[in-house]
LUMFIBA-553170 format. One record per residue (C-alpha): residue in one letter; x, y, z. Coordinates in steps of 0.25 Angstrom, whole numbers, always signed. Layout:
# residues N
PT  r      u      v      w
PT  a      X      Y      Z
...
# end
This chain:
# residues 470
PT  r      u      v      w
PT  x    +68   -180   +106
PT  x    +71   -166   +107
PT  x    +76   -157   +100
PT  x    +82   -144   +103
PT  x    +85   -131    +95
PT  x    +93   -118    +98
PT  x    +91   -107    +89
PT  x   +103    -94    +87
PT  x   +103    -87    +99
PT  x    +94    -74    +97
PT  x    +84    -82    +89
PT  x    +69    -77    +93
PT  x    +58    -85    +97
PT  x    +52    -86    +86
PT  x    +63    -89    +77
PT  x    +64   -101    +88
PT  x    +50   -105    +84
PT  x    +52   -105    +69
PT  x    +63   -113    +72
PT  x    +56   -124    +82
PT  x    +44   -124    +73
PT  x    +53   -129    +60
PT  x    +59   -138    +68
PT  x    +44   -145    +73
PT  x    +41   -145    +59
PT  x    +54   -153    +55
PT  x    +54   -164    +66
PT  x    +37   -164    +63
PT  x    +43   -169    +48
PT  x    +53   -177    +52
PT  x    +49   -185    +63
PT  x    +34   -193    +61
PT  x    +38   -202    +73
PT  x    +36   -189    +82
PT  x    +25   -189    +91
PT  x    +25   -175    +99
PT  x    +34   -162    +93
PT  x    +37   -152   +105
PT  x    +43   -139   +100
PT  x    +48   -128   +111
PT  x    +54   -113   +109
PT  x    +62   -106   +120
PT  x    +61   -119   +131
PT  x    +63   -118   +145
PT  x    +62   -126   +156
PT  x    +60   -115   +167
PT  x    +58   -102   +157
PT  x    +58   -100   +143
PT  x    +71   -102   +135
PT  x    +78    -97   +125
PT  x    +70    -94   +114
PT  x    +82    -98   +104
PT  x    +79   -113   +107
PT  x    +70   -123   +108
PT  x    +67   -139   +106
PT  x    +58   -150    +99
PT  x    +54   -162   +107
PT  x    +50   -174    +98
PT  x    +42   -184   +106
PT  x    +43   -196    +96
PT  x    +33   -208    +94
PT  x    +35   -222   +102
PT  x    +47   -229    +95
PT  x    +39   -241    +89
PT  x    +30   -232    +82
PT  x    +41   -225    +74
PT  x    +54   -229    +65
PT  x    +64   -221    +69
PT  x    +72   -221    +83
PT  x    +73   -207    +91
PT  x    +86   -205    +86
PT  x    +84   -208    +72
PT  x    +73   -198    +73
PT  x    +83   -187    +81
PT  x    +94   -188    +70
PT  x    +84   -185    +58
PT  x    +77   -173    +67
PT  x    +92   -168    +70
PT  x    +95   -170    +54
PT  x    +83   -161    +51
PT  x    +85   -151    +60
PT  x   +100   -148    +55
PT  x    +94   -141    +42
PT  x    +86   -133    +52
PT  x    +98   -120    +55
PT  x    +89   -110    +62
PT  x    +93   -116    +75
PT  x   +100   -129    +81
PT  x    +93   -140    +84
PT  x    +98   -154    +90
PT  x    +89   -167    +92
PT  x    +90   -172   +107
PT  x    +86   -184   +110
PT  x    +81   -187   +125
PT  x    +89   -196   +134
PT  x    +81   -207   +140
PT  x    +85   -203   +154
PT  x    +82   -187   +155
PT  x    +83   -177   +164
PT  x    +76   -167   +156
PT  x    +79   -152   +155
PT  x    +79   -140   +146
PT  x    +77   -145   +131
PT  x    +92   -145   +127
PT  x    +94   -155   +139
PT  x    +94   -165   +130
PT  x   +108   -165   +123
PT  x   +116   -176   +127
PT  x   +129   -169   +128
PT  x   +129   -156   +138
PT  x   +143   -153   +141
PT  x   +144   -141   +150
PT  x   +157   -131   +148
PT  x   +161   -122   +160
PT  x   +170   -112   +163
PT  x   +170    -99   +173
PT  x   +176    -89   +160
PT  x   +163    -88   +152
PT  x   +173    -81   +141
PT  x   +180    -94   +140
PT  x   +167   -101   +139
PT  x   +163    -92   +128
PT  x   +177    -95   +120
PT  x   +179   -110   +122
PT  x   +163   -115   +121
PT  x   +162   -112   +106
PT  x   +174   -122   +103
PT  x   +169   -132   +112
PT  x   +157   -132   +104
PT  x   +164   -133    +92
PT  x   +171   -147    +95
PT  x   +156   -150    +99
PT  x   +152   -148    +85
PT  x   +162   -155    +79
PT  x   +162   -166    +88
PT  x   +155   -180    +81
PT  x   +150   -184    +94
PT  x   +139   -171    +96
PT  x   +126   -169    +88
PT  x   +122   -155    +90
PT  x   +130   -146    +99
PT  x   +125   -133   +107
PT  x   +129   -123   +119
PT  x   +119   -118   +129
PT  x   +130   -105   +129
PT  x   +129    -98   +117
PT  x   +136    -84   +114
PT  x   +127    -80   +102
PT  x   +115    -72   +107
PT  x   +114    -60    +99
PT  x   +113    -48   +107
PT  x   +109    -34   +104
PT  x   +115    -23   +114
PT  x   +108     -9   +113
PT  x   +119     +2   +116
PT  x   +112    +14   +120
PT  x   +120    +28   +114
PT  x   +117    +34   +128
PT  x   +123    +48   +123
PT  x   +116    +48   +109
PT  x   +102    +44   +117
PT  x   +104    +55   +125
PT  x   +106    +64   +114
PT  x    +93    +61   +107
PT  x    +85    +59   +120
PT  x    +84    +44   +121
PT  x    +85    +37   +134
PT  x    +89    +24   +138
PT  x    +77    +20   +143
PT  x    +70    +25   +132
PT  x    +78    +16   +123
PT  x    +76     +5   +132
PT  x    +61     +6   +132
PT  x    +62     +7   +118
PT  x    +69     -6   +115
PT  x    +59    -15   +126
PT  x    +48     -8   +118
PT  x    +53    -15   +106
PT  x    +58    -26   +109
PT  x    +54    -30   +123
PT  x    +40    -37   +121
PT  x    +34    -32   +134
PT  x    +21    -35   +136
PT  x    +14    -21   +140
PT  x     -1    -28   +143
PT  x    -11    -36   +138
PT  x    -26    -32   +130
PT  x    -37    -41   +126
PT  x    -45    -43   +114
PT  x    -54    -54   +109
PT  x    -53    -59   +123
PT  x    -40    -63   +121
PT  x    -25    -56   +129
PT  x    -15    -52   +120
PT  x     -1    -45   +127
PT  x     +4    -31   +123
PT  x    +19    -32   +119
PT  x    +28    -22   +116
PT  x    +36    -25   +103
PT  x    +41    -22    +89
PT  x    +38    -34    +78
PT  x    +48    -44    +75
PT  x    +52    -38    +62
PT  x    +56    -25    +69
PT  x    +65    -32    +79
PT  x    +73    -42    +75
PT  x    +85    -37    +70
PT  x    +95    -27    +78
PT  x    +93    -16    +67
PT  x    +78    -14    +72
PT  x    +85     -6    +83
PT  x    +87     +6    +73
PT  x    +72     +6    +69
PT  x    +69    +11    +84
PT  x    +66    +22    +89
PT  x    +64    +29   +103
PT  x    +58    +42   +108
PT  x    +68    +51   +116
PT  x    +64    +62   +126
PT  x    +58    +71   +117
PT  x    +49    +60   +110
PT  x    +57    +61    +96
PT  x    +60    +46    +91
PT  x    +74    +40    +90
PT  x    +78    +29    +83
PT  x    +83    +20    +92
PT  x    +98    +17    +84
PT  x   +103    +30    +87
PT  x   +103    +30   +100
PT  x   +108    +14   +102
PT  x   +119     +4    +97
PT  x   +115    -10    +94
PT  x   +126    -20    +97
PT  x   +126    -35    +94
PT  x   +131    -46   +105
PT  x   +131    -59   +105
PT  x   +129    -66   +120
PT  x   +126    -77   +127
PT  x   +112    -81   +130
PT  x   +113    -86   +144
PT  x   +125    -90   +152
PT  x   +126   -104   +158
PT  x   +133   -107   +172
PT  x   +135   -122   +176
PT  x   +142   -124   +190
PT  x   +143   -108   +191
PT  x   +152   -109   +178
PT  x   +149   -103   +164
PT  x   +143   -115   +155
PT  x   +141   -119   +142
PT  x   +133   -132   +140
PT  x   +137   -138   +128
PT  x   +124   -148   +123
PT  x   +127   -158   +112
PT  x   +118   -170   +106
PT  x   +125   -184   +102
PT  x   +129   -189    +88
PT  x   +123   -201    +85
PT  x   +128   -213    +92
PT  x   +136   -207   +102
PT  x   +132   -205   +118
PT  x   +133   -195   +128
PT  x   +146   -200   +133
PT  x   +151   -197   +119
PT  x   +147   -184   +118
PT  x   +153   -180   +134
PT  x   +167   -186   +129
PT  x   +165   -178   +117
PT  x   +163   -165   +124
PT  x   +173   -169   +135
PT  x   +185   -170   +122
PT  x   +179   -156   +117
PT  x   +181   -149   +131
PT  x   +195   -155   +134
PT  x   +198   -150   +119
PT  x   +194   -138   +119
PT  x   +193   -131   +134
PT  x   +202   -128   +145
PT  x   +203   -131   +158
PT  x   +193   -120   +163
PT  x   +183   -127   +156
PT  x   +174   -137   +166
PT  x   +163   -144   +160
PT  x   +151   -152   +165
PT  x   +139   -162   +159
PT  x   +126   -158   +157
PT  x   +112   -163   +155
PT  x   +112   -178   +147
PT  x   +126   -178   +150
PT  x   +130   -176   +163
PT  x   +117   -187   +167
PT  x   +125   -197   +157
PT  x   +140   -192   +166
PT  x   +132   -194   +181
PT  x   +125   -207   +176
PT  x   +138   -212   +171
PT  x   +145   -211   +182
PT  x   +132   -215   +193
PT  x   +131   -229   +183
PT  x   +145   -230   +186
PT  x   +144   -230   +199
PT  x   +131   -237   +202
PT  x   +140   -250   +193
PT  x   +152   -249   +204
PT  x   +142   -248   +214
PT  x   +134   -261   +209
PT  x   +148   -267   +207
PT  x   +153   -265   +222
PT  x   +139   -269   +228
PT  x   +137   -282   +220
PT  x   +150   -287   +223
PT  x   +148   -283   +237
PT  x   +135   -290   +237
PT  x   +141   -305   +230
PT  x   +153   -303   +241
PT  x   +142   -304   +250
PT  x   +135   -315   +244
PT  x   +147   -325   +240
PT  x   +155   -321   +252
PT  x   +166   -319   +245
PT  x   +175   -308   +238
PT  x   +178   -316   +225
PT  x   +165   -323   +221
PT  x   +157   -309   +218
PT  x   +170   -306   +210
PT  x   +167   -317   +201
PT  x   +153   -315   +199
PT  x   +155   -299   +196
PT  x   +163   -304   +182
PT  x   +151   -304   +177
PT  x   +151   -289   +177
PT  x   +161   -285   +168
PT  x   +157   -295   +159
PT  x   +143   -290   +158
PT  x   +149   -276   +155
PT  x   +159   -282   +143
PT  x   +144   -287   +137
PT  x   +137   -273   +141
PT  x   +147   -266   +133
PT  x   +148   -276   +122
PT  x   +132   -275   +120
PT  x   +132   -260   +120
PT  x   +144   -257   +109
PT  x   +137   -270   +100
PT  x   +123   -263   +102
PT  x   +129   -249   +100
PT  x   +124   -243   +113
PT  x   +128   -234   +121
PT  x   +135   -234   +137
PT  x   +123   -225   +142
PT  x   +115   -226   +155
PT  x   +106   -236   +152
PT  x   +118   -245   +148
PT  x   +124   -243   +162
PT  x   +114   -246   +169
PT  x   +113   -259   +162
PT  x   +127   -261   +165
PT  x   +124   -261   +181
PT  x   +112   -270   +179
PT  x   +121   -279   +172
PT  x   +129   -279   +186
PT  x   +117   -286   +193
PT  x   +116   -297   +181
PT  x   +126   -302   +178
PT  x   +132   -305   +192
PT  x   +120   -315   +194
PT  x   +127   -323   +183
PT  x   +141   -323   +193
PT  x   +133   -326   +205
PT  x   +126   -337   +200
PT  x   +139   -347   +195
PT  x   +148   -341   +209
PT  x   +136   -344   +217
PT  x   +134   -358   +211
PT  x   +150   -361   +210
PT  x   +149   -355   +225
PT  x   +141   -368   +228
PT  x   +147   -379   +219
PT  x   +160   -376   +227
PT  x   +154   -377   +241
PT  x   +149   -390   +236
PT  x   +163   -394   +233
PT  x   +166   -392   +219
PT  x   +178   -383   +214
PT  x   +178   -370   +210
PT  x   +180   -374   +193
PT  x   +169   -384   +196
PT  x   +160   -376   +203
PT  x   +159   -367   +194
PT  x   +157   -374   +182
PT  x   +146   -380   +186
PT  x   +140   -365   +191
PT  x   +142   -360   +177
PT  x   +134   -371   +172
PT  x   +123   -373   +183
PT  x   +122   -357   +182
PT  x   +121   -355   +168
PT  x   +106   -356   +165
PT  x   +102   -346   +177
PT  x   +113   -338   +171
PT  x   +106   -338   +158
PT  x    +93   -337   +163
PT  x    +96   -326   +171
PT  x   +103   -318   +160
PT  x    +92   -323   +149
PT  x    +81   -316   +158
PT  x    +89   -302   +160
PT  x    +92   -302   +145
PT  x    +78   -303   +141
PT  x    +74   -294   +151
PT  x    +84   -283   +145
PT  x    +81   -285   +131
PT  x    +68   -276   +128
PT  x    +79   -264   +135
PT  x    +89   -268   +124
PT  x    +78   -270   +113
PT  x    +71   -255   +116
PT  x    +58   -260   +119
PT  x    +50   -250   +125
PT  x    +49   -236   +125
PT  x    +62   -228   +126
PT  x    +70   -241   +127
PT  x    +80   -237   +117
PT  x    +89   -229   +126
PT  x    +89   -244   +136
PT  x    +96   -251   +125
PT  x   +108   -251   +132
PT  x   +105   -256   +144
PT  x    +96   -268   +139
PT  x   +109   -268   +129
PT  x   +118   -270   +142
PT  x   +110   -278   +151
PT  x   +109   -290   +138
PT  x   +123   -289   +134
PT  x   +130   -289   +148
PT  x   +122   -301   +152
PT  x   +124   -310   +140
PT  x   +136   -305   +139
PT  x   +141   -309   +154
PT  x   +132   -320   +155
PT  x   +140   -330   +145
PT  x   +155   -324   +153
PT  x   +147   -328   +165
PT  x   +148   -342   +163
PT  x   +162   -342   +160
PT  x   +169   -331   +167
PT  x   +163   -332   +180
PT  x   +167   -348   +182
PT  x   +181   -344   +176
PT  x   +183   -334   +187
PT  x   +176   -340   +197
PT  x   +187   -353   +195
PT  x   +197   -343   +196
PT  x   +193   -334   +209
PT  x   +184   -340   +216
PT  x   +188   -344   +229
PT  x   +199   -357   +229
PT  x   +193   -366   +241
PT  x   +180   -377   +240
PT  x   +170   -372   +252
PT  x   +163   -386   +256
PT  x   +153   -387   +266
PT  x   +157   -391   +280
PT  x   +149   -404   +286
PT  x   +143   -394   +294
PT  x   +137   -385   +284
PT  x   +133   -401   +277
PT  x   +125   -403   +289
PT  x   +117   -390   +290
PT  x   +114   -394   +276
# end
């Protein structure tokens, strides 16, 4: 569990570090179940970062040896840090199944805006963030693009310096004195290195008006204070400019309300964008979304693909273009109960649940195969189709159970959260039990009914010749 904090644009390092160290003190009060507290000002993954920002990693203890769940924990830190205003902070919460990065990687929602005209994106990103705010499905909206840096712009008077005797590069040299920190050299004592830097104190250099109490030597050696010779000018600017595909970005980053998924949040911002920008606009997923959109759409594929080659496979088998018709029923049935199970147990359609989904895909046809298989037999012995297949559903019923009992149990410690990090594998434990009890009891009935129906019409009886081999 993270949690990330950005601080107003201009805010120094050590008002950062004021702020990170309350902020350590609040969750060390708050949160007895944690186990290791890591607090970072200005991070950066290849460099240091900006020093407005910075994050908390909270390493909590195992989950039997504590009360409270993860996200129980995260909504009273998130509470908590909501009366703490000298900066914004979000609680994030880790996915499983990370592809790490910088420490504000970890919001769920990251919805990329686009567009060549960076006035345009400077005039329409503001409202898109306001229908974020306002939108129930979000918890904690920010903007890697922000447009409130404050900025101070010394306008040198050329013709008054020249009057007085000042030059420009004397003012120059005046200011990187003051304000530049260099470090001139290094001198020892007590055996111990300690750097020379070139600087006025804090308290002389904070606010813009401690320009006027400078002053700079002209030619002659006489001092001038520095404001008469210099206009001050106060701008506000963007920190650093984003490109993504060779166009001006803005990522939007946003963290979930309670109960709701990243699915949710991406239709959410999707509604926004068709609401509020036009057409030049072109957007794009990042982060924790854009792996939920590609994984989406590869467990999709990878479920046709298991479709088409298992069909292919029972063609092979049965000989036969309708018999591995019947047996994939099963399917859709076992879907209907996958559903079911995750809306009664109040999970979610995420990549676990998926992958559950195409497991059940091998399962449950074993079911199908077994009563065509065995009907198959009956009928070469002579029976009927409706005979045959009665006494396939009946003959096949205790593997059928034992073979479903076995996989149920087997999938029970996933849908009971044994184990460490088993709470995100609910849902495919969830899945795997509910397709196959669900399909399992259909089996029985469906598969004869339709095997009656659209099973080949003619009796195959064995030859006197094939009896002889025998």
């Amino acid at each position: 569990m993270r949690i990330a904090s950005t601080a107003p644009e201009g805010a120094s390092y050590e008002y950062m570090e004021n702020y990170m160290d309350n902020v350590a003190r609040m969750v060390m009060d708050s949160t007895p179940e944690k186990r290791i507290l890591l607090s970072v000002v200005a991070p950066g993954f290849t460099g240091s970062g900006a020093v407005n920002t910075g994050f908390t990693r909270i390493f909590l203890t195992e989950p039997s040896e504590r009360n409270r769940s993860q996200e129980e924990i995260a909504q009273v830190v998130q509470k908590s840090l909501g009366g703490m205003t000298a900066a914004r902070s979000f609680v994030i919460q880790d996915q499983t199944i990370n592809g790490g990065g910088g420490p504000r990687s970890g919001f769920p929602v990251q919805y990329i805006l686009q567009n060549q005209d960076f006035n345009k994106l400077q005039e329409n990103l503001p409202k898109f963030l306001e229908e974020a705010y306002k939108n129930p499905t979000f918890q904690g909206v920010d903007v890697n693009l922000k447009f409130n840096r404050p900025e101070l712009v010394i306008e040198i008077n050329r013709e008054k310096a020249k009057a007085v005797g000042v030059s420009v590069q004397q003012i120059a040299q005046t200011l990187q004195l003051t304000y530049g920190g260099v470090r001139y050299g290094y001198f020892t004592m007590n055996g111990k290195q300690y750097q020379i830097i070139g600087q006025v104190d804090r308290e002389n250099r904070d606010q813009p008006l401690d320009l006027k109490s400078l002053f700079v030597r002209n030619d002659k050696g006489v001092l001038i204070q520095l404001d008469a010779v210099v206009n001050v000018v106060e701008h506000s600017s963007p920190p650093q400019l984003y490109h993504y595909n060779r166009y001006k970005s803005a990522t939007v980053s946003a963290g979930l309300a309670p109960g709701k998924t990243i699915g949710d949040g991406i239709k959410a911002m999707n509604d926004i964008r068709d609401k509020v920008l036009d057409e030049s606009f072109s957007t794009d997923l990042s982060g924790p979304s854009r792996d939920f959109a590609e994984s989406s759409s590869n467990t999709m594929f990878a479920f046709i693909f298991a479709l088409v080659l298992v069909y292919l496979v029972l063609a092979a088998q049965f000989e036969s273009f309708v018999d591995p018709i019947i047996i994939m029923l099963t399917v859709p049935m076992a879907i209907a109960g996958a559903l079911i199970s995750l809306w009664y147990f109040n999970q979610t359609m995420n990549i676990f649940s998926q992958i559950g989904i195409i497991v059940l895909l091998g399962l449950v046809t074993k079911n199908g195969i077994l009563i065509v298989e065995f009907a198959n037999q009956k009928r070469e012995e002579g029976l009927s189709k409706l005979e045959a297949v009665q006494q396939a559903a009946v003959s096949r019923l205790r593997p059928i159970l034992m073979t479903s009992l076995a996989t149920i149990l087997g999938a029970l410690p996933i849908a009971l959260a044994m184990g460490d990090a088993a709470t995100s594998r609910i849902s495919l434990g969830i899945v795997i039990i509910g397709g196959l009890i669900f399909s399992g009891f259909l089996t029985l009935y469906v598969i004869p009914a339709v095997y009656s129906y659209l099973s080949r019409g003619g009796v195959r009886t064995k030859t006197v010749n094939e009896t002889i081999e025998q």
